[in-house]
N, C-alpha and C positions, 0 to 999 in steps of 0.2 A: 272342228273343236268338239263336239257332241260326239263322235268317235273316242276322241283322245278322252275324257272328260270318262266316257261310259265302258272302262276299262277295253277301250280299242273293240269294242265289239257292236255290229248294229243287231245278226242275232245272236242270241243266248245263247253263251260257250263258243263261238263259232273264232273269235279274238282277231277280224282281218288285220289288227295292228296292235303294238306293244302300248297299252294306254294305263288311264289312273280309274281310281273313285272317287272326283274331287265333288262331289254334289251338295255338299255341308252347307246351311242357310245361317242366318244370326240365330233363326230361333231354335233350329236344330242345337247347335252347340249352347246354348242357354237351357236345354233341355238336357242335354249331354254331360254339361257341368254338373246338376242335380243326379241324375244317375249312375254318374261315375262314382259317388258319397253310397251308393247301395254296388259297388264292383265283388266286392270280397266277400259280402254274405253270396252275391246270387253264383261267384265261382265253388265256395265250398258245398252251395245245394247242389249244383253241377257237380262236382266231384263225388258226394253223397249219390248219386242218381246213378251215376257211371258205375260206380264200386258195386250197388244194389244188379245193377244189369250183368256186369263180370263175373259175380260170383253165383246167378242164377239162368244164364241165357245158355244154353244146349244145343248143340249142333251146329253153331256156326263159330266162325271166328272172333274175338273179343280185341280192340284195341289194345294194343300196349302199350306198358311206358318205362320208356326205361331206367335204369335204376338211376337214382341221384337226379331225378328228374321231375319237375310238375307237371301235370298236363291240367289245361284250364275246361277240355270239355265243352268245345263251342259247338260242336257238330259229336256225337257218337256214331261212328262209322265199324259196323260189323264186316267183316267177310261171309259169305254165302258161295262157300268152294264145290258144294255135292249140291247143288240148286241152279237153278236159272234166277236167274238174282230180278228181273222182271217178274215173271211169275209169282215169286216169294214175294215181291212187295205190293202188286195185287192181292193177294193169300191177304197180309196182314193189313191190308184196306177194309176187304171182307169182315175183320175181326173189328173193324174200327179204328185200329192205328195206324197212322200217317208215317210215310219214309218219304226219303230223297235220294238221290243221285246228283253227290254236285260233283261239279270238273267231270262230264262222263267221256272228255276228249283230253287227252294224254298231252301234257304239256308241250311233249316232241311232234306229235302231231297237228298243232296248230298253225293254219298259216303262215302267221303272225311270229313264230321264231323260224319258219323255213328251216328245220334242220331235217335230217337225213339220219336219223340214227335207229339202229336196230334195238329195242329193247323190249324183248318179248313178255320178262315179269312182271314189267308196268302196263302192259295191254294186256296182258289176264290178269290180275289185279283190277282194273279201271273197269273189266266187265264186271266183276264179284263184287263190288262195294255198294252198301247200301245205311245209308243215315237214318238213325232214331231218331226220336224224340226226346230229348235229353235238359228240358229247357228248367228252369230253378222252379216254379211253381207248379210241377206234377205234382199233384197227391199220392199217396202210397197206395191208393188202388187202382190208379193211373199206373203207375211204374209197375203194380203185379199184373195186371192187363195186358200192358205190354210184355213183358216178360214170358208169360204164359201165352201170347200171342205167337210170337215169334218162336215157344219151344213147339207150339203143337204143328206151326207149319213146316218146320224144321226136321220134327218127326214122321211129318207127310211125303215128304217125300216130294216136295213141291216141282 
């Protein structure tokens, strides 16, 4: 059940089985109920942050979205295609800004769906991705930090 319970995985990203994220307490969701009343300022900061990162981030690839469409911005995930997409986010550790890698195991690759399929764009892709910091309370010297973080390493040649 602790399997099932912890999205079928005992490690991280690893998925030995199709599972949930049912971990919700009373008090979490009493907590949850209050925060969901601040959802729609902290998506437009989110949105706000994205746009500020899109129209000034250089050398890597920018999230899209396509047209007729909203994107809520829970994760900002760049591409890093002419990089070692590790290295770059050491690089931008060095500067002070924090990245991630989430899902670094291709959904076809997991155990846990056992499939068999060839899909080379999604495993070069799953190596290039790298998440910002995107969260609603950066300051605007916070997002120019990053910003100019990620152009100088970009420009390095990392």
């Amino acid at each position: 059940m602790r399997l099932l319970r912890n999205q079928g995985m005992e490690k991280r990203y690893a998925n030995e089985v199709v599972g949930f994220n049912n971990r919700m307490t009373d008090i979490h969701a009493a907590i949850g109920r209050v925060q969901l009343t601040k959802l729609a300022g902290w998506t437009a900061q989110r949105q706000a942050n994205a746009a500020f990162f899109s129209e000034n981030l250089r050398g890597v690839v920018t999230p899209p979205t396509a047209e007729g469409a909203v994107h809520v911005f829970h994760q900002y995930t760049i591409r890093v295609v002419d990089h070692d997409r590790d290295r770059f986010g050491e690089e931008l550790a060095s500067h002070g800004v924090g990245s991630g890698v989430y899902y670094p195991t291709p959904i076809h690759r997991l155990p846990s769906f056992d499939l068999d399929l060839d899909l080379p764009t999604t495993e070069l892709v799953a190596g290039q991705v790298l998440s910002l910091p995107v969260y609603p309370s950066l300051t605007e010297d916070e997002l120019a930090t990053i910003v100019t973080a990620v152009n100088a390493v970009a420009s390095a040649g990392s």
